[in-house]
Structures are given as structure tokens and as C-alpha cells.
C-alpha positions as CSV (number, residue, x, y, z in Angstrom):
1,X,-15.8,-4.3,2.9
2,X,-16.1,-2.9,-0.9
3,X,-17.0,1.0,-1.3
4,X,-19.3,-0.4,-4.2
5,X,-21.2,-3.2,-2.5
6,X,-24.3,-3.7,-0.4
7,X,-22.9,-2.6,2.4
8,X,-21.2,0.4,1.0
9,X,-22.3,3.6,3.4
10,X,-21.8,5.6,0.3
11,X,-25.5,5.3,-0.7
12,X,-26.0,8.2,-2.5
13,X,-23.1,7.7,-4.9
14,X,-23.8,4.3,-6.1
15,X,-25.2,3.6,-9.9
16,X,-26.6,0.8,-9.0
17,X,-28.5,1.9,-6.1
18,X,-32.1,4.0,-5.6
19,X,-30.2,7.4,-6.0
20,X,-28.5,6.7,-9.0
21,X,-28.2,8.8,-12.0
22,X,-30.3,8.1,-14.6
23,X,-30.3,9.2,-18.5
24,X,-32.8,11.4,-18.1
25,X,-34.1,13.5,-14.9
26,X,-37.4,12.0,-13.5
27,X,-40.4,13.8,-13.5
28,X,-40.9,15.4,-10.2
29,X,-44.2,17.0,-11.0
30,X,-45.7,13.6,-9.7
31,X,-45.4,11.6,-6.6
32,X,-45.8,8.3,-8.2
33,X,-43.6,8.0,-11.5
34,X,-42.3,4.9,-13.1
35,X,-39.3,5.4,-11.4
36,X,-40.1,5.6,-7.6
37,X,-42.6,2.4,-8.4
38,X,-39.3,0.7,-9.7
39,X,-37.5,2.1,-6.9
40,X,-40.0,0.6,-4.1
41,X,-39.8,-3.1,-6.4
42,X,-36.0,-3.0,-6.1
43,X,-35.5,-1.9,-2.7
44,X,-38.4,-1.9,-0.4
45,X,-37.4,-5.6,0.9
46,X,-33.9,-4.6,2.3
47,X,-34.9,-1.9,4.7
48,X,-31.6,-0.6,5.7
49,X,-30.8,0.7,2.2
50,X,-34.5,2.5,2.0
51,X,-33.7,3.8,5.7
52,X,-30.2,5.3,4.1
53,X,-32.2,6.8,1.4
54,X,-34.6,8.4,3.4
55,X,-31.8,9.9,5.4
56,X,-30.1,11.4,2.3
57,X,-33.3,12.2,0.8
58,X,-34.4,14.3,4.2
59,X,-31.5,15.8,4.3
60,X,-31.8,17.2,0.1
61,X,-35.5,18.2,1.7
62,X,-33.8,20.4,4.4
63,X,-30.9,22.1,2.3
64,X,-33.6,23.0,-0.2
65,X,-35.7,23.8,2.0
66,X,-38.8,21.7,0.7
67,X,-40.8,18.8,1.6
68,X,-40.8,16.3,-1.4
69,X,-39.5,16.4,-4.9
70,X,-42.7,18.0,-6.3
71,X,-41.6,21.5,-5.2
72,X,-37.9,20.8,-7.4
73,X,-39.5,22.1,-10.9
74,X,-40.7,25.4,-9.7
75,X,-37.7,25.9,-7.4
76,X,-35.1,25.8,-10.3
77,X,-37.1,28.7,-11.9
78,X,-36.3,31.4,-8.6
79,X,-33.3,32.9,-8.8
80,X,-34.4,34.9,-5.4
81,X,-35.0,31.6,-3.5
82,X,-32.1,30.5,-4.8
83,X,-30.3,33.3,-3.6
84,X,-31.7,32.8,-0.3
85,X,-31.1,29.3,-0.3
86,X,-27.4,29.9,-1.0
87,X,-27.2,32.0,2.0
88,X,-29.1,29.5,4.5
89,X,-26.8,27.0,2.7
90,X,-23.5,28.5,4.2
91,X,-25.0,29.2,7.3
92,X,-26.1,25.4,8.2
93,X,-22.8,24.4,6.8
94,X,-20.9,26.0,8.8
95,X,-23.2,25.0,12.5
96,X,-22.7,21.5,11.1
97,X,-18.7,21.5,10.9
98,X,-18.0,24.0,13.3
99,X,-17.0,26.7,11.2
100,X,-16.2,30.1,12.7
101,X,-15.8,33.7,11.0
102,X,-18.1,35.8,9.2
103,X,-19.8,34.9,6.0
104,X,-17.0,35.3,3.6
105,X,-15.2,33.0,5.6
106,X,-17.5,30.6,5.8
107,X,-18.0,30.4,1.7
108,X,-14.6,30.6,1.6
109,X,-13.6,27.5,3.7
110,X,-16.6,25.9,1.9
111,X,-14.7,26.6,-1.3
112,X,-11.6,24.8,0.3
113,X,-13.6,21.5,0.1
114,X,-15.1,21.9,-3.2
115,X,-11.2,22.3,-4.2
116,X,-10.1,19.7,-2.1
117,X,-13.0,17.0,-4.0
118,X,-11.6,18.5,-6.9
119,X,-8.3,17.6,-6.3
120,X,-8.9,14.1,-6.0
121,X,-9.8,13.8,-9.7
122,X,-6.5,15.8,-9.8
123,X,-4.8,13.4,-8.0
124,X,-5.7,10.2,-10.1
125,X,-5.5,12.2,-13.6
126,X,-1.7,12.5,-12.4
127,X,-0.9,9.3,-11.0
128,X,-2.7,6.2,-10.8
129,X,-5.2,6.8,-13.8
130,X,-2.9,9.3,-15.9
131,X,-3.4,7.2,-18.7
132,X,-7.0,7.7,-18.8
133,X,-6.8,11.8,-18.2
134,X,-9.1,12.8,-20.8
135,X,-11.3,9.9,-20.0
136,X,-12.3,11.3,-16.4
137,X,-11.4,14.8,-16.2
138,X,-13.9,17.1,-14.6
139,X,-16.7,18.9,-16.7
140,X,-15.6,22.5,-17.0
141,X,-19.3,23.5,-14.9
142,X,-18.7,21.2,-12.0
143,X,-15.0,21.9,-11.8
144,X,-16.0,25.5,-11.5
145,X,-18.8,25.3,-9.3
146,X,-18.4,25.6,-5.4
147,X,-21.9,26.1,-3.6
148,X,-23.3,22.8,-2.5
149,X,-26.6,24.4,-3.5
150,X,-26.0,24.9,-7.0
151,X,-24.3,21.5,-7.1
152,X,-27.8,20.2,-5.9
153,X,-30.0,21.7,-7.9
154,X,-27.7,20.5,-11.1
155,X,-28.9,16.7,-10.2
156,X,-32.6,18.1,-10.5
157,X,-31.6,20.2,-14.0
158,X,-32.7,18.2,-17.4
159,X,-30.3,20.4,-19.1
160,X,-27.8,19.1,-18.1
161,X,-26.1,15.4,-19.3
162,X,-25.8,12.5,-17.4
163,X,-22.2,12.6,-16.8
164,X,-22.5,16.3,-15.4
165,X,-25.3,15.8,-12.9
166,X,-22.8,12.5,-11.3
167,X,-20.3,14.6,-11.1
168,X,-22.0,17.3,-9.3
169,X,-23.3,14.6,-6.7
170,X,-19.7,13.1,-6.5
171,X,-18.3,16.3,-5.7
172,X,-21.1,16.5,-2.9
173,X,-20.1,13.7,-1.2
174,X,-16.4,14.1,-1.5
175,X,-16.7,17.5,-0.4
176,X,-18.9,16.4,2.8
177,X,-15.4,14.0,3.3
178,X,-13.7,17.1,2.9
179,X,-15.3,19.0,5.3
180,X,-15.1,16.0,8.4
181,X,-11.2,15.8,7.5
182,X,-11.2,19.6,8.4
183,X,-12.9,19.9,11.4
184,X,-11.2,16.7,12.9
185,X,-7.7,18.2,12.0
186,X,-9.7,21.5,13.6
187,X,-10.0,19.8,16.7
188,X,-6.8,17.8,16.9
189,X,-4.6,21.2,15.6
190,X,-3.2,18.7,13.5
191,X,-1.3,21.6,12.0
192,X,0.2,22.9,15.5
193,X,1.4,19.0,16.2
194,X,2.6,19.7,12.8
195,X,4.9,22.0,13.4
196,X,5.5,20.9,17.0
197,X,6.9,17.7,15.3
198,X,9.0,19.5,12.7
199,X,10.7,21.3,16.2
200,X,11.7,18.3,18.3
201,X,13.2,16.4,14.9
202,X,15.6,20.0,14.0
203,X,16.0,20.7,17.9
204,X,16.9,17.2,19.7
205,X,17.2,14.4,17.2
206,X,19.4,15.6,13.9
207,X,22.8,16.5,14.5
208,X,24.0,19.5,15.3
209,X,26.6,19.5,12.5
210,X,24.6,20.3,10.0
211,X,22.4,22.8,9.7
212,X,18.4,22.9,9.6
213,X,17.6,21.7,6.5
214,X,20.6,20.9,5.4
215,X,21.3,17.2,3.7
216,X,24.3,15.5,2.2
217,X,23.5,13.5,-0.8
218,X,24.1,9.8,-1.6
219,X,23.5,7.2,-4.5
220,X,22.3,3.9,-3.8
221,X,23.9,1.8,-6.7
222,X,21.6,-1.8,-6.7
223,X,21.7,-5.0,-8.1
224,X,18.5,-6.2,-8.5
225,X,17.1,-10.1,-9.1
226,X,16.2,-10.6,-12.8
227,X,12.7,-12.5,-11.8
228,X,11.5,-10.7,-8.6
229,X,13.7,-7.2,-9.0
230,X,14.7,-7.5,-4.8
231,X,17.7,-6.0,-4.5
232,X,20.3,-8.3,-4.5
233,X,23.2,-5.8,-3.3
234,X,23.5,-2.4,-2.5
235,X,26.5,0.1,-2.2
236,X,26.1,3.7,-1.0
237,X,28.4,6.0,-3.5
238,X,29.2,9.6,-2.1
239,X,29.3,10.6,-5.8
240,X,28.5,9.4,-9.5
241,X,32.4,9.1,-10.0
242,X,32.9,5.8,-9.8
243,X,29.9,4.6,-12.4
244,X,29.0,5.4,-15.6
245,X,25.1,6.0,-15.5
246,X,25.5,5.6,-19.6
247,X,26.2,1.9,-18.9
248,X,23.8,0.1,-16.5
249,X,22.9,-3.2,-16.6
250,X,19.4,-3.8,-16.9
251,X,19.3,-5.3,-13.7
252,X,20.9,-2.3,-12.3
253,X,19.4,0.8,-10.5
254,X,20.7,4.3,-8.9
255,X,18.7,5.6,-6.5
256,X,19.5,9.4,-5.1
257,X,18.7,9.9,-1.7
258,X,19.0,13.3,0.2
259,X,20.3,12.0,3.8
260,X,20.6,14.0,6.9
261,X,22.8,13.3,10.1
262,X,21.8,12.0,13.8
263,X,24.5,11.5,16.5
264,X,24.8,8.5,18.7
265,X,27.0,7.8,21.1
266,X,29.5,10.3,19.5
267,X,29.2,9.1,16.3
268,X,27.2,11.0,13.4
269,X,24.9,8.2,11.1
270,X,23.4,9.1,8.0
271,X,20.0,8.7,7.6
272,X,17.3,9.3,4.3
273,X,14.1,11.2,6.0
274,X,10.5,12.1,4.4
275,X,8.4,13.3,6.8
276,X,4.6,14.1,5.6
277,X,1.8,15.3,6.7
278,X,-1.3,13.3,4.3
279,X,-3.2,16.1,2.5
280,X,-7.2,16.2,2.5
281,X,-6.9,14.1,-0.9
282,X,-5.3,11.4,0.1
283,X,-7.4,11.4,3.4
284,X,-10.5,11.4,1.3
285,X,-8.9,8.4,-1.1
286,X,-8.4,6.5,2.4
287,X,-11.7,6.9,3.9
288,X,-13.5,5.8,0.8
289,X,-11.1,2.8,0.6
290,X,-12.1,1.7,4.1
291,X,-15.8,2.9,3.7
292,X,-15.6,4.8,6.3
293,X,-17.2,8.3,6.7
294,X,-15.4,9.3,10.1
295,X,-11.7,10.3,9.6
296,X,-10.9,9.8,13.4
297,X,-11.9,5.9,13.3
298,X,-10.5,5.9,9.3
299,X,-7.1,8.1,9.4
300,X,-4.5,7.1,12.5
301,X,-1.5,8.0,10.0
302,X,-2.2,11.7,9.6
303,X,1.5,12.7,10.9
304,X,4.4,9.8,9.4
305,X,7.9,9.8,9.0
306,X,9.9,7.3,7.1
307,X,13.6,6.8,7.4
308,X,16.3,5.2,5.5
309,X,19.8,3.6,7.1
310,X,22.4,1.8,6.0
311,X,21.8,-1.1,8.1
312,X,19.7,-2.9,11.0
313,X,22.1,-2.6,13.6
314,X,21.5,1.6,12.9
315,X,18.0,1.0,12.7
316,X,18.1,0.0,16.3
317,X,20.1,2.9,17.2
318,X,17.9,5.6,15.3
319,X,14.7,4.1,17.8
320,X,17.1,4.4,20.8
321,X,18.0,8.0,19.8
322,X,14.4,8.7,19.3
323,X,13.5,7.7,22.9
324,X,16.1,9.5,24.5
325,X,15.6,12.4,22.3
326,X,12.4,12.6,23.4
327,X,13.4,12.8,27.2
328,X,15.7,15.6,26.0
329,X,12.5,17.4,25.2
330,X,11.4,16.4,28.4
331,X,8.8,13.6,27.0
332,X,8.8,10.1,27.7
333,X,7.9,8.6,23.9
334,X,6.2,5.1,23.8
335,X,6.1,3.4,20.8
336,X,2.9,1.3,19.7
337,X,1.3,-1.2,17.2
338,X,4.9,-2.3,16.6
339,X,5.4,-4.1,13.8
340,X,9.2,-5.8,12.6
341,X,9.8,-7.2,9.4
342,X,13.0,-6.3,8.1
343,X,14.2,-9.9,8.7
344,X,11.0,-11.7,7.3
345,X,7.7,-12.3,8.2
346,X,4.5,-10.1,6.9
347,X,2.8,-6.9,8.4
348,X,-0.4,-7.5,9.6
349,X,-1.9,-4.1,9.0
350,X,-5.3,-3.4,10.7
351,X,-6.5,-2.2,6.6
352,X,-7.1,-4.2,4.2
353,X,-5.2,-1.9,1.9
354,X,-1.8,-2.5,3.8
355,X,0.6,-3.8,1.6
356,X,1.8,-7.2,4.0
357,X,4.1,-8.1,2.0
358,X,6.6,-4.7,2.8
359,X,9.9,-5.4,5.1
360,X,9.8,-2.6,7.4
361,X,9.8,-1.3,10.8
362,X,6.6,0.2,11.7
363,X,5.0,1.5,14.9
364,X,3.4,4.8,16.1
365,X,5.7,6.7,18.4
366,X,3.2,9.0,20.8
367,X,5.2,11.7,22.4
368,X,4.2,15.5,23.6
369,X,0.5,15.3,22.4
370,X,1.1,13.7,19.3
371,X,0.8,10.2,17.7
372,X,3.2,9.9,14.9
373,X,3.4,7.2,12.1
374,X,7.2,5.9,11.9
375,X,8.1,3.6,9.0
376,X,11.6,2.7,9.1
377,X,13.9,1.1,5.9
378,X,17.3,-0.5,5.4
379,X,18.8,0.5,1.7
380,X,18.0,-2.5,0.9
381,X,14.4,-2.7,2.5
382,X,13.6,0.9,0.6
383,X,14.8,-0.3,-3.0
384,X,12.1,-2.8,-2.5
385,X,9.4,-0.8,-1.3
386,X,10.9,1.2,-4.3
387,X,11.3,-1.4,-7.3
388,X,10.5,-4.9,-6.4
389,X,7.1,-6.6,-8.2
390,X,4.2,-6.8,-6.4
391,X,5.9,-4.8,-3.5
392,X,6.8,-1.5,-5.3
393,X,4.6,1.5,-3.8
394,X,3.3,2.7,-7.5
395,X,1.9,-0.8,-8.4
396,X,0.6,-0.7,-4.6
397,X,-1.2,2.6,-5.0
398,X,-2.8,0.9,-8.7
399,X,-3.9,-2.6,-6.7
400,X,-5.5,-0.5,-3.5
401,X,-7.6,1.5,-6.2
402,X,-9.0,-0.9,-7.8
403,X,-9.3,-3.6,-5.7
404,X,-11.2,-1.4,-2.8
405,X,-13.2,-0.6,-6.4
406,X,-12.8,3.3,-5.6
407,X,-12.0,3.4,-9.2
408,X,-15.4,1.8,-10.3
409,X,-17.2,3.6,-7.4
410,X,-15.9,7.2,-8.7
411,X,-16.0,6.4,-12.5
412,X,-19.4,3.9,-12.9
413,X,-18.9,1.9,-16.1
414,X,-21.8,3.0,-17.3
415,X,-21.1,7.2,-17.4
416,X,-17.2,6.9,-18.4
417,X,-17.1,3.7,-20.6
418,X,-13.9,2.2,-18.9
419,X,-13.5,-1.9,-17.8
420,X,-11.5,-1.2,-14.3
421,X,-10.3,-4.6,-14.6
422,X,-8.4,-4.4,-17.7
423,X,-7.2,-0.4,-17.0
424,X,-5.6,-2.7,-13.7
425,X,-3.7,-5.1,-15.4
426,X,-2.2,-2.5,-18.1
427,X,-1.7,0.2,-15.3
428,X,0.7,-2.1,-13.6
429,X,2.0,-3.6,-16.6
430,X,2.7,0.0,-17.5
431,X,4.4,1.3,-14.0
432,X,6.1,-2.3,-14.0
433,X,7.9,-1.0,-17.3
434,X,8.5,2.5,-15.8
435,X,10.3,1.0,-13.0
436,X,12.5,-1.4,-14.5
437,X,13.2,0.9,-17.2
């Protein structure tokens, strides 16, 4: 299910729906304009998207504390109800989410999620979309603009352009997204599990050789298949000695990984380790991939670990090690939702946005309270997920963009000008280059 079609649950964001933003603000002087008569020929038949807007429109009514759009006009001309408003604003925000402290904490956490909706512009002018930087960077009013209210009342404002008043309502919604990511992590002390996880790894399953924190590093020196880019062979060097980084072939990669020690069975095996806790932006990116406004149904990966060895054989011991680890720190772990590829086959991820076609070893391990995300690589598995077409994780992160059309839901055609389609194909022709290169 598309973000952007009819059964998107993102009603109030889409440009071609009945709260979309026009060229010009309506005239809410009157109940019956041109545009709520074009609004009742376009929509009245399907009555699940008028039942939508009369929920989002109900709840605009209660934040502003009015009851229709008639009473807009005046309202943008009180500063003192505006004041007030701001302050009954804060205080229903915070009942809603379950936010505690006094009212400077309140606006402050509500400034959190206006950052956090930020930051998911942030995130694509960066990565995915850097290209296009200029193209969809924020307005500097909406990018420094935090109360919902005044982010509200910008939508109503015929001063301000088109592209400004969609971007105050986009930052809205994504800060609404915001604010259920927090108060689900509030309520699962994702943070404490966190931390708790960050203990049992340095206490009972790295090696006591080394020290917390401490890693050795490696190379991972490739050969890589001139039509697919697999890796073909792969040698671990201790040190850039024995290879003259001036001189690679083309099909030729070195890959530095950071590894850290576990002991099995006496014997200390190196392993690669990332271990990541997703940030509210990437959260938000998910849930509107999935169309899904309820983190605990949308995000199951909020704790993950990925690890890196040097063949299957220690693959098999780092899950054993992890079990008996676990009764170390007197758990039992099960591991779920199992998933093996690393000799062939494809991942059958419950999202549409999994990339099937990754060799791995997936499962959740649930162990003291928690439910951690474990994706487990050979070298050889990892320089695919690393360089390999159509597998690599940047052109991944391009395809899931656009073709869960978050990139035409959060940049219309018709505000910022750009053909999604084509920015696609020359986004991964351009990270295709970068990685080969």
C-alpha cells in the first residue's frame, strides 16, 4: 500500500486530495466558495476520505479553538488569542502524548519533534536526494518555526507562498509521527533496553582480551564480478602492506572494517559489529513507507545489531555464543522470525521495502526484556550488501524512497518541479558510479 494513493492514511498531506494546498488561500469569509463546492463534486461519493477529512478538519477546529473556517480571518489578526492559543496548544499536546514536566518542558519536548520533522528533510538533503539539496531544502520560516499553532495558522495566511504553507503542514504531520515515536520509546524505555543491551554485549559476549571499546582493524581485499559486482573472493589483510591501494584493478575493492573479539570454546574469533539504535528520522521515513501511523505495529527493528565473520561455520558459533551468553546473564534468549540465506534462497521480509534479494542471517533474539534485531554477514555476504547491483544498501535506500513514493508524497510535483522517476534512475546510476568507483 502506496503513501500517495487512495488508501493512503496520510490524508491531510496529499496534493491531490480535499486538503491540498492550493495557489492561493480560499476565502474563508464564506461557507460555500468555489472550492468547498469542488471539494463536495470530487469527494462526496467515496465516504471514507470525507470521514478522514472531517476528522482532520475537527481536529484544526479544536487546536484553534473555533467551529468552522469563517472564524480563520479574524483569528490571524489577535495576537492575544494567539497567545492563548499557544498556551492551550502545549497543554493538550502534552495530555495527548503523555508528556510530563512543567510548561517549559513541555514546549521544549514539543520543539524536539519539530527538530526531529526537520531532520528528515536533513536526512534526504544528505543522502538519498543530495543531488537535489537546493531543490527541497526547508523555507527559512518553517525551518525556524516550532509551535504547531503558528504552523497552523501559516496554511490559513495569504502571505505566505504556496510552497511555505505545504511545508508548514508537512512539518505538522511529520512532527505528529514524531511525537508517537517518543511516547512509544516512552513507554517501552527503549533507551534503558538501550543501554541494558550495550551491557550484556561488553559484559558476557566480547572477549575479555580486549578492552571495552577496543577493536583491531582489518582490510577486506575483494574481487568482484565485472557484470554483477558479487564478490568473487575475499582475503582479510591485517595491514595495507601487502597491496598497493595506488594500483587496484577496477574490479577490485578494500573494505576497512573495525572488528572486535568473542571467545568460543577457548578460541578468540574476530568479528565486524554495528550496533544501532534507529533515530526518530529514520522511524518517521519507515512509518510513512509502510503507511502506517502507529510505530508499535510499524517499527519492530528499533534495537539491531549486525555482525560480520569470516565464515559460516563462525556464524554458527557467534549464535551459539549468543545463547549461552545470554544464560551467563542469567536469561534464556530465544531467537524468532528466523530467516537463513547465506547459502541461497530470498528473505521473505513481512515489508514490502525489505530488500529479498540480501544473503543474510536474520532473526530477533528476545532476551531480558528486550527484542533485538540481529543481521548477521559473511565477508563475503557484507561486500554484497555493500557493492553488488541491485543489492547494495545505497541503491536500496534510493529504490524504497521512491518506489513507496515517500519522495512524491513529501515533495508533490506540482510545488518542487522534480519527475521522481527520472531523479530514480539517475540517483542510482549516480551511487552505482560511486560504488564501483
Amino acid at each position: 500500500m502506496s503513501v500517495n494513493d487512495d488508501q493512503s492514511i496520510f490524508l491531510a498531506m496529499k496534493q491531490d486530495g480535499p486538503l491540498r494546498v492550493e495557489d492561493e488561500v480560499s476565502h474563508f469569509e464564506q461557507r460555500f466558495t468555489p472550492r468547498s463546492r469542488q471539494l463536495i463534486r470530487d469527494f462526496a461519493s467515496d465516504q471514507t476520505t470525507m470521514s478522514k477529512y472531517r476528522a482532520v478538519r475537527d481536529h484544526v477546529f479544536d487546536l484553534l479553538d473555533i467551529d468552522d473556517f469563517t472564524q480563520v480571518p479574524a483569528l490571524l489578526n489577535q495576537a492575544d488569542k494567539i497567545h492563548k492559543l499557544h498556551n492551550r496548544c502545549y497543554h493538550l499536546l502534552a495530555n495527548l502524548y503523555g508528556i510530563s514536566g512543567d510548561a517549559s518542558e513541555i514546549r521544549s519536548q514539543i520543539k524536539d519533534y519539530a527538530l526531529s520533522a526537520d531532520n528528515v528533510i536533513t536526512y534526504l538533503k544528505q543522502h538519498v536526494l543530495a543531488c537535489y539539496s537546493s531543490h527541497i531544502e526547508l523555507s527559512n520560516e518553517i525551518e525556524t518555526t516550532h509551535s504547531p499553532i503558528d504552523l497552523l495558522l501559516i496554511q490559513f495566511n495569504q502571505r505566505f507562498h504556496k510552497k511555505i504553507r505545504f511545508e508548514a503542514k508537512r512539518k505538522l504531520v511529520l512532527m505528529s509521527l514524531a511525537a508517537s515515536i517518543d511516547q512509544r520509546e516512552r513507554e517501552t524505555d527503549i533507551e534503558a533496553k538501550f543501554a541494558s543491551f550495550l551491557s550484556f554485549l561488553n559484559d558476557h559476549v566480547w572477549s575479555p582480551d580486549l578492552k571495552i571499546g577496543e577493536v583491531e582493524t582489518a582490510y577486506l581485499h575483494s574481487l568482484h564480478d565485472p557484470q554483477s559486482f558479487a564478490c568473487e573472493k575475499v582475503e582479510v589483510l591485517n595491514c595495507l602492506d601487502d597491496i598497493s591501494l595506488d594500483h587496484l584493478g577496477e574490479r577490485e575493492k578494500v573494505t576497512l572494517i573495525k572488528r572486535r573479539l568473542f571467545r568460543y570454546n577457548g578460541r578468540n574469533i574476530p568479528i565486524y559489529v554495528s550496533v544501532r539504535k534507529k533515530d526518530p528520522a529514520a522511524k518517521i521515513l519507515k512509518l510513512l513507507r509502510k503507511n502506517e501511523k502507529n510505530p508499535a505495529v510499524a517499527v519492530d527493528d528499533e534495537l539491531g545489531l549486525m555482525a560480520v565473520l569470516n565464515s559460516r561455520a563462525d556464524v554458527r558459533r557467534f549464535v551459539r555464543h549468543l545463547t549461552r551468553s545470554a544464560l551467563n546473564a542469567e536469561s534464556i534468549m530465544v531467537l524468532e522470525d528466523i530467516s537463513d540465506t547465506l547459502t541461497g534462497g530470498e528473505y521473505k521480509g513481512s515489508s514490502g521495502s525489505s530488500n529479498s534479494k540480501t544473503p543474510m542471517l536474520k532473526f530477533f533474539a528476545r532476551l531480558g526484556g528486550m527484542r533485538v534485531e540481529f543481521i548477521i554477514h559473511t565477508n563475503s555476504s557484507y561486500l554484497d550488501y555493500r557493492y553488488k547491483r541491485d543489492v547494495a544498501h545505497e541503491e536500496y535506500e534510493v529504490r524504497r524512497l521512491f518506489d513507496s513514493d515517500v519522495a512524491s508524497f513529501l515533495f508533490p510535483e506540482d510545488i518542487y518541479h522534480l519527475d521522481m522517476q527520472r531523479i530514480r534512475e539517475k540517483q542510482l546510476a549516480n551511487f552505482r558510479k560511486s560504488i564501483e568507483s
